[in-house]
C-alpha positions as CSV (number, residue, x, y, z in Angstrom):
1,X,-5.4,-13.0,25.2
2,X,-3.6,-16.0,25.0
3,X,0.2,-15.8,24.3
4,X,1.5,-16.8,20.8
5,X,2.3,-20.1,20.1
6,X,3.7,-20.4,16.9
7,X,5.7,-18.0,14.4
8,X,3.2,-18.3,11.3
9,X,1.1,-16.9,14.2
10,X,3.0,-14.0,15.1
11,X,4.1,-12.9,11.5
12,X,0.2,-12.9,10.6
13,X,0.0,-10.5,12.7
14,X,3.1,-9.1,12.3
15,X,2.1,-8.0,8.8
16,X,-0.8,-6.3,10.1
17,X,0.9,-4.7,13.0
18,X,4.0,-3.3,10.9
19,X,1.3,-1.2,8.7
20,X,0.2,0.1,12.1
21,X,3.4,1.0,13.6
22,X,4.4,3.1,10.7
23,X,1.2,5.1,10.8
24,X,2.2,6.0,14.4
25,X,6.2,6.4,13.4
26,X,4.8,8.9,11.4
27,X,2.7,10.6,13.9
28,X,5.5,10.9,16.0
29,X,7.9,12.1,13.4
30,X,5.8,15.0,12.7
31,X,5.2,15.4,16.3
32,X,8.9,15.9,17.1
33,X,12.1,17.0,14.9
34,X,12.3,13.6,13.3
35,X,15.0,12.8,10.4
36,X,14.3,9.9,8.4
37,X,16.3,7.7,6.3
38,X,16.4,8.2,2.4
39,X,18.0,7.0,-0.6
40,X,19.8,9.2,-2.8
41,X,18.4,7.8,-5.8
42,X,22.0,7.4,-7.1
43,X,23.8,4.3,-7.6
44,X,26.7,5.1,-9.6
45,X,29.3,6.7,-6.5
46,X,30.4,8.7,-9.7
47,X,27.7,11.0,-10.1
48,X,27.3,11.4,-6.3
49,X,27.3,15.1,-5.2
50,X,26.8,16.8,-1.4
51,X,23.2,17.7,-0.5
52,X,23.3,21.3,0.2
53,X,19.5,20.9,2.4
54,X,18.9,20.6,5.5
55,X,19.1,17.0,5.3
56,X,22.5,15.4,6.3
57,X,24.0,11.9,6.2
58,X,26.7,9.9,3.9
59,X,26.0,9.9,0.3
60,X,28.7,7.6,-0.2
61,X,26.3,4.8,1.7
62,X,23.5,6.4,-1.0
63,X,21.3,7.3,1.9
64,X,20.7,10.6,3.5
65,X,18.6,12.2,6.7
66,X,15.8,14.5,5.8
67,X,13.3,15.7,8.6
68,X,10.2,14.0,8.7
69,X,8.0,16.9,7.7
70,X,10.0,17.9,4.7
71,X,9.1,14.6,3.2
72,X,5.8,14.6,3.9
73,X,5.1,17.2,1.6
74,X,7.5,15.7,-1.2
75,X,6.2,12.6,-3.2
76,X,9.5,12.2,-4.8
77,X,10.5,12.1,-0.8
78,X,8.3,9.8,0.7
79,X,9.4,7.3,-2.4
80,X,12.5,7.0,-1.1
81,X,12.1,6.5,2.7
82,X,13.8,3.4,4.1
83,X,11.7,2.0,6.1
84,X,12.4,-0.9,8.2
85,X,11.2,-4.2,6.9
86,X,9.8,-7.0,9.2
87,X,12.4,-9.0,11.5
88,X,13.3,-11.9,8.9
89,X,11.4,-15.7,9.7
90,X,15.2,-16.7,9.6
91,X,16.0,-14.4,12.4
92,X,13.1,-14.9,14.0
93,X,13.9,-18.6,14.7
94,X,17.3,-18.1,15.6
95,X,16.1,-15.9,18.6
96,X,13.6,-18.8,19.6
97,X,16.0,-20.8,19.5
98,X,19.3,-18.8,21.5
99,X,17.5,-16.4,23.7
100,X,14.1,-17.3,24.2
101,X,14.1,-21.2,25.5
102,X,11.9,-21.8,22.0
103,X,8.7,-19.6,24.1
104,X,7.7,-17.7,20.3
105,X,5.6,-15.0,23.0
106,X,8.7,-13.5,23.9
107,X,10.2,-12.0,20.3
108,X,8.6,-8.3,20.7
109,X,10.9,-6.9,17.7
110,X,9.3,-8.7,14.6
111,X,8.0,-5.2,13.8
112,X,10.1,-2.5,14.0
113,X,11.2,0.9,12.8
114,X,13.5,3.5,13.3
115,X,13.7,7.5,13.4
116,X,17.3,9.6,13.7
117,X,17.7,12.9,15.7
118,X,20.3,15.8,15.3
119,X,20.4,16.4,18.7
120,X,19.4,15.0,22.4
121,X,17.1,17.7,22.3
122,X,14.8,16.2,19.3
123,X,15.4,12.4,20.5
124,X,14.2,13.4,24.3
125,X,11.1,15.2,22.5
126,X,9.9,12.3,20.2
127,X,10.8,10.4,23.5
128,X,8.0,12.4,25.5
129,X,5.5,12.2,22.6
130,X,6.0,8.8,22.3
131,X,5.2,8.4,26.3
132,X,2.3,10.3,26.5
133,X,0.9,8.7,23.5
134,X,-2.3,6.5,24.5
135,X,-1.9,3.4,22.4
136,X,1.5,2.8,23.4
137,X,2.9,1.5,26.6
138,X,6.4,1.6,26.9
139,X,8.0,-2.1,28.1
140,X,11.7,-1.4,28.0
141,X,13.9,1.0,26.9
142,X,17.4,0.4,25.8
143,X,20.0,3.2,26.4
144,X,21.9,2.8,23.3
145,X,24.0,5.8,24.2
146,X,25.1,4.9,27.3
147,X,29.1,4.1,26.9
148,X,28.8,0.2,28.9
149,X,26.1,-0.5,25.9
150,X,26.6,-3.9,24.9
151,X,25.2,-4.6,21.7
152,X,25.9,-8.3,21.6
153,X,23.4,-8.7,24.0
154,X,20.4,-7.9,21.7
């Protein structure tokens, strides 16, 4: 197809493809030892007490990591996921505009989502699900880990 043009473009589609990509986050959280991100329900830090699950994180920040296939079978759970939003129009222009020499075809990030590992073990095996999955083809890949990371550069 032709590339896109213009940004009311690519968020139209944006909202379609974000409903997508979470189906398939999903897919490959169960696939693999997957945590995901979830509030603690709690705002006052007060009445904030240690989850004693399997789950870990920082329940000062309110949020928590709970393995993907724990919430699945928890409603009270899957409420409380934090799932990424869709890359702000805001944000979206200011990339056109300082990295990609206004070409609109080159923001690939409008949707995205993120899943959280406990070890190098479960990243590397969501990793290999994620590559031998048929509707994805892997562009790039960003070692985040890597200690020369750079992450003004993105």
């Amino acid at each position: 197809g032709c590339p896109v043009e213009q940004l009311d473009q690519l968020f139209a589609q944006a909202s379609i493809a974000d409903v997508l990509l979470r189906a398939k986050v999903k897919q490959w959280a169960l696939a693999s030892r997957a945590l995901v991100k979830t509030s603690t329900g709690v705002r006052d830090p007060l009445q904030l007490t240690r989850t004693t699950s399997a789950a870990s994180g920082d329940s000062q920040s309110g949020y928590t990591f709970v393995p993907w296939r724990d919430v699945c079978n928890d409603a009270e759970l899957r409420r409380r996921v934090h799932w990424a939003s869709i890359k702000t129009y805001r944000r979206a222009v200011e990339k056109v505009y300082r990295c990609y020499d206004c070409e609109v075809a080159r923001i690939l990030d409008v949707c995205r989502q993120a899943l959280y590992f406990a070890s190098m073990q479960d990243l590397l095996s969501c990793f290999e699900t994620l590559s031998a999955d048929p509707d994805v083809r892997l562009c790039r890949v960003f070692n985040r880990l890597r200690p020369d990371f750079d992450s003004t550069e993105s």
